[in-house]
C-alpha positions in Angstrom: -40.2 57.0 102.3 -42.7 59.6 102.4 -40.4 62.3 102.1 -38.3 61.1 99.7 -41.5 60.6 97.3 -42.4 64.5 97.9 -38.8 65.6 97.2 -39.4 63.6 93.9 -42.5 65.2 92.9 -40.9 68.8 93.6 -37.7 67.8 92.3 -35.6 68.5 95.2 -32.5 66.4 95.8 -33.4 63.3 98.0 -31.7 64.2 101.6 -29.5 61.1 102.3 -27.6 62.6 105.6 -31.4 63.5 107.3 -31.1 61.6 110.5 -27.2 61.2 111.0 -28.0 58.2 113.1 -25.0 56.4 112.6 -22.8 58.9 113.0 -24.4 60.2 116.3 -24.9 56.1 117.9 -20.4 56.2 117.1 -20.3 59.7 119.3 -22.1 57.9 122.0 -20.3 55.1 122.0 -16.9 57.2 122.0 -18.5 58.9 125.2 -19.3 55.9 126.7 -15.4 54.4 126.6 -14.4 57.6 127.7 -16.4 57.5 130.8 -15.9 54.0 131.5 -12.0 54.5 130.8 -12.2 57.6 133.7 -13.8 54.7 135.8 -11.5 52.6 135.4 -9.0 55.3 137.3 -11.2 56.3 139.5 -9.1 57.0 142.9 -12.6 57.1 144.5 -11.9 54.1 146.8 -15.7 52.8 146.6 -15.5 49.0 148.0 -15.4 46.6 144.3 -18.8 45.0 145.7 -20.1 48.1 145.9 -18.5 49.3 142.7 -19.9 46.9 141.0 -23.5 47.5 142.4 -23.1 50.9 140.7 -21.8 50.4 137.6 -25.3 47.5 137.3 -27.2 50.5 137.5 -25.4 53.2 135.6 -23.4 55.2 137.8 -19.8 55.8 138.6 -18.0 55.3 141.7 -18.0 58.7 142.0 -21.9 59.5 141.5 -22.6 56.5 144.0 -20.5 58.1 146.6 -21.3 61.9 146.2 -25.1 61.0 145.9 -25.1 58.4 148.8 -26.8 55.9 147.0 -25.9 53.3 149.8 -28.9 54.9 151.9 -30.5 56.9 148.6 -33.1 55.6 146.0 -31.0 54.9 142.8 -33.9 55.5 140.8 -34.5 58.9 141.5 -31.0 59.5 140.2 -30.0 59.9 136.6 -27.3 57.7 136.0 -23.5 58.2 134.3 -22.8 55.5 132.4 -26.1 54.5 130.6 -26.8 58.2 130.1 -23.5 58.5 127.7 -24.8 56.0 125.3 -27.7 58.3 124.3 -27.2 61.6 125.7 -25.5 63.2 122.7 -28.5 62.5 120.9 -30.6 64.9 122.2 -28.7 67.8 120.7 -27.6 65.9 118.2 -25.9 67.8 115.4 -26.3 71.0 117.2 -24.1 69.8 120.5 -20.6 71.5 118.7 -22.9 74.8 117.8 -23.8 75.4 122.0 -20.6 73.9 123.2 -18.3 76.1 120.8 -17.9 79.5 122.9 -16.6 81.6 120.3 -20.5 80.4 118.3 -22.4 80.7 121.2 -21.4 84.3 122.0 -22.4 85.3 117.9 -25.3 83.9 118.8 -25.7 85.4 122.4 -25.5 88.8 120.5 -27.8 88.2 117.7 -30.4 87.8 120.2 -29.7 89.8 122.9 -28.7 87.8 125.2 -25.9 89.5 128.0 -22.8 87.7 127.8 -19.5 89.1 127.6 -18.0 90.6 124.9 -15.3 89.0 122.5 -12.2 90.7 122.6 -9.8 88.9 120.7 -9.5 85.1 119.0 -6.2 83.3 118.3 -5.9 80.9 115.7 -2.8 78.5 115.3 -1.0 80.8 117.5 -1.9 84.6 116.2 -3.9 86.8 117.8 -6.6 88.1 116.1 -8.1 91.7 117.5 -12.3 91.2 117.6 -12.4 94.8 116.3 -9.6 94.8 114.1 -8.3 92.0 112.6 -5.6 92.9 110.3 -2.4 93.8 112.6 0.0 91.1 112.7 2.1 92.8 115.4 1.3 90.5 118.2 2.3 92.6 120.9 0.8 95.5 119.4 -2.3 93.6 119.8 -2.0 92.9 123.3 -1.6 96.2 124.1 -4.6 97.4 122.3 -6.9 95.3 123.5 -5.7 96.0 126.7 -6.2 99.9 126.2 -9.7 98.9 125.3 -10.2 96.1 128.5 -7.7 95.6 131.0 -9.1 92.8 132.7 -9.9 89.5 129.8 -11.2 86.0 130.4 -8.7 83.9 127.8 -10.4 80.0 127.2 -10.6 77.6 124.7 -13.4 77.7 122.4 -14.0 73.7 123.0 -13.5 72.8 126.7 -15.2 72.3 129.5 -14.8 71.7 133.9 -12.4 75.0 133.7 -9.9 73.5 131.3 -7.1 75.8 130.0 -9.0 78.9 131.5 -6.7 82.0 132.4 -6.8 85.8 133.2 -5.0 88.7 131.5 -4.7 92.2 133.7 -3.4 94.9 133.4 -2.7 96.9 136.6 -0.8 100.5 137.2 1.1 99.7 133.9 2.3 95.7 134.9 0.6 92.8 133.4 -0.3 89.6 135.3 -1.6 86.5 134.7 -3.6 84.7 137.3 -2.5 86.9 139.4 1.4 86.8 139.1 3.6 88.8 137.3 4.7 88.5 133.7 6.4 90.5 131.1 4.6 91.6 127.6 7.0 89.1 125.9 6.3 86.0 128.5 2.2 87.0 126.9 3.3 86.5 123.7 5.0 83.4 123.8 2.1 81.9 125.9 -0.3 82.8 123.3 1.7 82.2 120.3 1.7 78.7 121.4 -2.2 78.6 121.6 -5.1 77.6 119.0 -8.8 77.9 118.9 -8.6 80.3 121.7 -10.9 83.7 122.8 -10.9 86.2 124.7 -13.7 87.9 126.7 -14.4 90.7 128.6 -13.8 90.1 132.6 -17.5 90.3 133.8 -18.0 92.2 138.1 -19.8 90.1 139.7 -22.3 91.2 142.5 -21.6 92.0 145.8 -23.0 88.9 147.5 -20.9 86.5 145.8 -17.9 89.1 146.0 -18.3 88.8 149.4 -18.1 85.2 149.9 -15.5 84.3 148.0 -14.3 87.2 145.9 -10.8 85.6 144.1 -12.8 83.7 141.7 -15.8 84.7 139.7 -18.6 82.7 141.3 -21.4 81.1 138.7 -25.1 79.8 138.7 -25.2 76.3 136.8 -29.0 76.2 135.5 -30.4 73.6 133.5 -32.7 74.2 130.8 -35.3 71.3 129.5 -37.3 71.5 126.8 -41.2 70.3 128.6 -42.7 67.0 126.5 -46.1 68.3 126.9 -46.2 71.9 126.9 -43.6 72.4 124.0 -41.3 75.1 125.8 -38.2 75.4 127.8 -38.4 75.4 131.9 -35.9 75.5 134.7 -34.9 72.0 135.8 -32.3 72.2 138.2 -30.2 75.4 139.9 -27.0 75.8 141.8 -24.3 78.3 142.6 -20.5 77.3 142.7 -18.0 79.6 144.7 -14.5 79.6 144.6 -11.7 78.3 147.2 -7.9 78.3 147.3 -7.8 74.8 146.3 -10.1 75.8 143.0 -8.3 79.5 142.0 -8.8 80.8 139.4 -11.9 79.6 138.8 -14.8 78.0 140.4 -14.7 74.3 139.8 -16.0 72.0 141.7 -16.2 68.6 139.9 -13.7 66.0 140.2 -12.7 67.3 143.7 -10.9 70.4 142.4 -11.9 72.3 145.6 -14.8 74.9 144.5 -18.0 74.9 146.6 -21.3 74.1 145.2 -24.3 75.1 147.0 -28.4 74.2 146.6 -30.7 77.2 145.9 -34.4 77.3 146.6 -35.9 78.9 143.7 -39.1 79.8 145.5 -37.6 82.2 148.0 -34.2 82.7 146.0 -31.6 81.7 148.9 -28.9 79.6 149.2 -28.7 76.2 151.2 -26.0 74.3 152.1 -22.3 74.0 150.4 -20.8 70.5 149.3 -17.0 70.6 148.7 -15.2 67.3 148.0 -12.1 67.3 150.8 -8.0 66.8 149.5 -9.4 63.5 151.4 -12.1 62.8 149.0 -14.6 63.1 151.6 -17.9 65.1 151.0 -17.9 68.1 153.5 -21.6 70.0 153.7 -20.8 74.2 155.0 -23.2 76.5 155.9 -20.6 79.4 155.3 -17.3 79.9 153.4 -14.6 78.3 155.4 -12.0 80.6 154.4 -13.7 84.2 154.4 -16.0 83.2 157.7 -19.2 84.5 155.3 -22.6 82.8 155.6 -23.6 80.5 152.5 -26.7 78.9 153.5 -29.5 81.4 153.6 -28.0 84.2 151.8 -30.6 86.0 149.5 -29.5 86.1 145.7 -30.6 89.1 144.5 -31.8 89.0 140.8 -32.5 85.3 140.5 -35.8 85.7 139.3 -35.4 87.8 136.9 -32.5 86.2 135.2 -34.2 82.6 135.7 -37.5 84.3 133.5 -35.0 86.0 131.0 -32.6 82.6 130.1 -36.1 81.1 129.6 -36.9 83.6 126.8 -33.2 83.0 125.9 -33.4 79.2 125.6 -36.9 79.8 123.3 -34.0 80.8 120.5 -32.5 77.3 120.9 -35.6 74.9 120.6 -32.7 73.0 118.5 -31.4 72.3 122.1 -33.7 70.8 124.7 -30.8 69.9 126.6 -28.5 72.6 128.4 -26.7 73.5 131.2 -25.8 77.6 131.6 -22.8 78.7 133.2 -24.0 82.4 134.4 -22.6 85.0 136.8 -25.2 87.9 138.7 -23.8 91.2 138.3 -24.8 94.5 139.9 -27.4 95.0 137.7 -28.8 92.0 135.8 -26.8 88.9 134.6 -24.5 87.5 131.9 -24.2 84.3 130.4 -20.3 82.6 130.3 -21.1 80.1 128.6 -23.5 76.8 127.7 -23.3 73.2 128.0 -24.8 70.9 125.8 -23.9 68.2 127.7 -23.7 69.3 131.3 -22.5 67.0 134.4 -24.8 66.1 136.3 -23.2 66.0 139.8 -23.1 69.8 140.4 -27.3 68.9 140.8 -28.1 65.6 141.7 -25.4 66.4 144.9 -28.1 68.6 146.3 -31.6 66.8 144.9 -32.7 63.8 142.2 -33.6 65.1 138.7 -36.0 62.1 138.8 -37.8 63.5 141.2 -39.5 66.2 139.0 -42.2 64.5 136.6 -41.6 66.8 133.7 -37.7 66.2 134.0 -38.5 62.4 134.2 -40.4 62.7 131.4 -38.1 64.3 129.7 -34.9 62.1 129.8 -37.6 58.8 129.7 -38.5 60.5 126.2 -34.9 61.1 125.2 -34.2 56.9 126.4 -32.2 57.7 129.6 -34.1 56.6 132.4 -33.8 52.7 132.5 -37.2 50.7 132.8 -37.1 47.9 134.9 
């Protein structure tokens, strides 16, 4: 009321979409039925007493079973369920702006952040060169861009746990994708039948996580909170994913799709231990890669520090934002950011150590009304 009687004394036009509240309360509620629909199909096999026990105190079947809570303190947790019913809040309006890769990377780039360069963007199907936008040749496209960057990252500007996610090479004069052999006009028709769509630059990783698991590009999930108190961003939560068989091309490791995701200690920058979720759905603990034999737990990460100080200063440009999880990969010499999630899973930390546990992240989500009081 306040406002609205200063607009009227400065003659500004009254504001009637200010808080959106209704509009974001029907985006939680859409999240929630989606969630509870995915529990509903759960394959998790979680006893129904037990199932039930969860979902009374927020958490999937799945959460319940990757985070022990049988033995483990469910209050130290942050739960599924009654987290969807206000977690798009947080971000609000500004959830599409940090989800949206194609956005984020303008953004990146107007404030210096590393992340890879765009290369090319397809719209309903055409192919649109980042650096020149006015050849319709398709193919003529392709090979341009590939003149320019033989190795691209193609993904979908919305999307998120890996979906749609492909490579583009071009090797001694043939072109793969993923890592199997196509002709130029088998890359055309796959793209032609593609919308809201980028390209990147493919990003060299560094040589420690080349040397784990090289066949995948293998990436640091930090979360970024915004403190109550102190009024700035800080480091809530880290871990590093790495690549299998079971998870090529990419990384991923929720939902059981075979990727490895392993603690860090941010004081002395090494790994710990690697969870992977078994083709039994059992949760398997490594202290080196299965398949290349290397060590996991207690490997040094060089760099850490350094980018962990730098996405701070980043996440100062995004105070809009309190609430994101960074996908970023370590490279030979610094880091660059893939890409942001303004509504991260949870699993890839809570698997390793309680959120709750922290009392500025506590605070945190009790401020933002996802912690449930007893």
């Amino acid at each position: 009321m306040a406002v609205k009687k200063e607009f009227e004394r400065f003659g500004i036009l009254p504001n009637i979409r200010q808080s959106g509240g209704m509009e974001l309360q029907l985006r939680c509620l859409v999240r929630f039925f989606r969630a509870v629909w995915r529990e509903l199909k759960s394959k998790q096999g979680l006893p129904w007493k037990q199932r039930l026990r969860a979902w009374r105190m927020g958490f999937t079947s799945e959460s319940w079973f990757l985070y022990n809570l049988a033995d483990n303190d469910p209050g130290q947790y942050l739960g599924d369920l009654f987290s969807t019913l206000r977690a798009y809040k947080i971000n609000g309006f500004f959830n599409p702006v940090i989800g949206n890769k194609l956005v984020l990377s303008r953004l990146a780039a107007a404030h210096g952040i590393p992340h890879p360069e765009v290369v090319s963007i397809i719209i309903d199907g055409r192919l649109i060169d980042d650096g020149d936008p006015t050849n319709p040749d398709m193919a003529q496209t392709i090979a341009n861009t590939l003149d320019r960057h033989p190795h691209q990252v193609f993904r979908p500007t919305w999307s998120g746990a890996g979906e749609g996610i492909f490579f583009l090479s071009r090797i001694d004069g043939g072109l793969k994708i993923n890592g199997i052999e196509v002709t130029l006009h088998e890359v055309c028709a796959l793209l032609s039948k593609l919308d809201r769509y980028l390209s990147t630059v493919f990003v060299e990783q560094a040589e420690y996580a080349s040397r784990i698991f090289s066949d995948t590009a293998n990436t640091l999930r930090i979360l970024t909170l915004w403190d109550i108190e102190g009024d700035e961003p800080f480091i809530a939560a880290v871990s590093h994913r790495f690549g299998s068989s079971r998870s090529l091309p990419i990384d991923n490791w929720h939902q059981g799709h075979g990727g490895f995701c392993a603690s860090v200690d941010l004081e002395t920058s090494t790994l710990g231990q690697a969870a992977v979720v078994s083709q039994d759905k059992q949760l398997v603990w490594h202290s080196y890669h299965p398949e290349t034999k290397e060590p996991i737990e207690g490997v040094k990460i060089p760099g850490l520090a350094k980018c962990l100080e730098g996405l701070l200063v980043s996440s100062r440009h995004f105070p809009f934002c309190p609430f994101i999880g960074w996908d970023v990969i370590l490279t030979k010499d610094g880091y660059s950011v893939l890409e942001a999630n303004s509504l991260p899973g949870l699993k890839v930390w809570q698997v390793h150590k309680p959120l709750l546990v922290d009392p500025r992240t506590r605070q945190f989500f009790q401020h933002w009304g996802l912690v449930r009081t007893k």
